[in-house]
N, C-alpha and C positions, 0 to 999 in steps of 0.2 A: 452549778447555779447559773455561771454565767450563758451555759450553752441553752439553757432552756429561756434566758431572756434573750439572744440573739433568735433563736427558732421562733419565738411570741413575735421577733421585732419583724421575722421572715413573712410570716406566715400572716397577718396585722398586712404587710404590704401585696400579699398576694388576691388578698380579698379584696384590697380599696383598688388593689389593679383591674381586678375581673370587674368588680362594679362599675369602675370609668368604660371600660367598654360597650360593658351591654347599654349603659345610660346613653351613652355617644350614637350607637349602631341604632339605637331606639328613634332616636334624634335624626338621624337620615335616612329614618324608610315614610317619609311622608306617603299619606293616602294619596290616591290619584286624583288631578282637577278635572274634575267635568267640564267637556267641550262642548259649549252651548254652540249650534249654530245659527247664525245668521244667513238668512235665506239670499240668494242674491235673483236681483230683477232681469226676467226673460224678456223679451220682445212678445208682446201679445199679437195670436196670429187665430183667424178664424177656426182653426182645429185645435189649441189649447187657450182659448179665451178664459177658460174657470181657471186653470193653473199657471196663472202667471207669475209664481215667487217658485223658484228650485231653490234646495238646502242641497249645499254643495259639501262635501266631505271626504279629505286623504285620511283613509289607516294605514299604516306600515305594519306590516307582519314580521317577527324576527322569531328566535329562539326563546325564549318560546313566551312570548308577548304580544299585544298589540298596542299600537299608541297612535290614540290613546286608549284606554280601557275603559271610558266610560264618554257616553253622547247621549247630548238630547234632541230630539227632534221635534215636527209639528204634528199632530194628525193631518190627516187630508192634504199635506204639501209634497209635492212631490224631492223627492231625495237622490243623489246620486252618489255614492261610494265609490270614491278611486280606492285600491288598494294595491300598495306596493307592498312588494315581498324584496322586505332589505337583510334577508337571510343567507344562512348557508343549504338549507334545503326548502323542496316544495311547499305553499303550504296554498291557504283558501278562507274566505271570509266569509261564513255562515250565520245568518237569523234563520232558524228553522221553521220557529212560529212564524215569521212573515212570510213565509215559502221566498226568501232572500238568497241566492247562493254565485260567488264566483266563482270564476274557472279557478283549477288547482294550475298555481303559478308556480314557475322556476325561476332561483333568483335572481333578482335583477329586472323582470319584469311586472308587468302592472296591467289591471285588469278593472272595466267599471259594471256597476250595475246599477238601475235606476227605477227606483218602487215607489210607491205612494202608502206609508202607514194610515190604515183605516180604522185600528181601532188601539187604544190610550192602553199605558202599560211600562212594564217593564220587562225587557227581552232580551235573552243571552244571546251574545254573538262569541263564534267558537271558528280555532280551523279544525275542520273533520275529518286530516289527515290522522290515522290510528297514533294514537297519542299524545299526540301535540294538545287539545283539551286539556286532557291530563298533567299536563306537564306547567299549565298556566297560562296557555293561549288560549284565555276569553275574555271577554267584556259586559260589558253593560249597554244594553237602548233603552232611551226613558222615551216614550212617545209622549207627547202631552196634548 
């Protein structure tokens, strides 16, 4: 009798254990915050007079993430993406629907490109080194 009330009293603590965990692990996998950018002001020069706000923006590329995973942009503003690659191997920051792509980086360096979204949406951005997709590096562009 008594051992079937110690195994209730075991077994009672192994379940409120497992449940403090998942409850806890639940608790700190926050969704990503949206990086709204704020455009910063160019010098207006008689070859870019219509585009004078650039939306300036760093992603870091790791294993296998980007951060951040999720941006907004402007339609019609022009954009420039630093991307650093703060990994252990190559990778690359890809919008395909924009025809968007940088060079494939080695770690530790950095690489820009500078597009103007033309039309409103929402677009995955991936590195398109063979599996790194896969593996969870992509993100989010909201054009607005």
């Amino acid at each position: 009798m008594m051992n079937k009330v110690v195994l209730g009293v075991i077994a009672l603590v192994i379940v409120l254990g497992g449940g403090y965990f998942v409850v806890k692990s639940m608790k700190n996998s926050a969704p990503p915050t949206p990086v709204v950018v704020q455009p910063t002001t160019q010098p207006a020069s008689s070859a870019s007079a219509k585009n004078s706000a650039m939306q300036e923006i760093t992603v870091e590329g790791n294993e296998y993430a980007f951060i951040p995973s999720v941006l907004t942009v402007k339609k019609g503003e022009e954009v420039k993406v630093t991307f650093k690659n703060t990994g252990k191997f190559p990778h690359n920051f890809t919008i395909a629907d924009l025809n968007v792509k940088s060079n494939t980086i080695e770690p530790g360096e950095q690489d820009s490109v500078t597009f103007t979204p033309d039309k409103v949406g929402t677009f995955a951005y991936i590195c398109t080194v063979p599996g790194h997709a896969d593996k969870g590096m992509k993100g989010i562009l909201t054009v607005q």
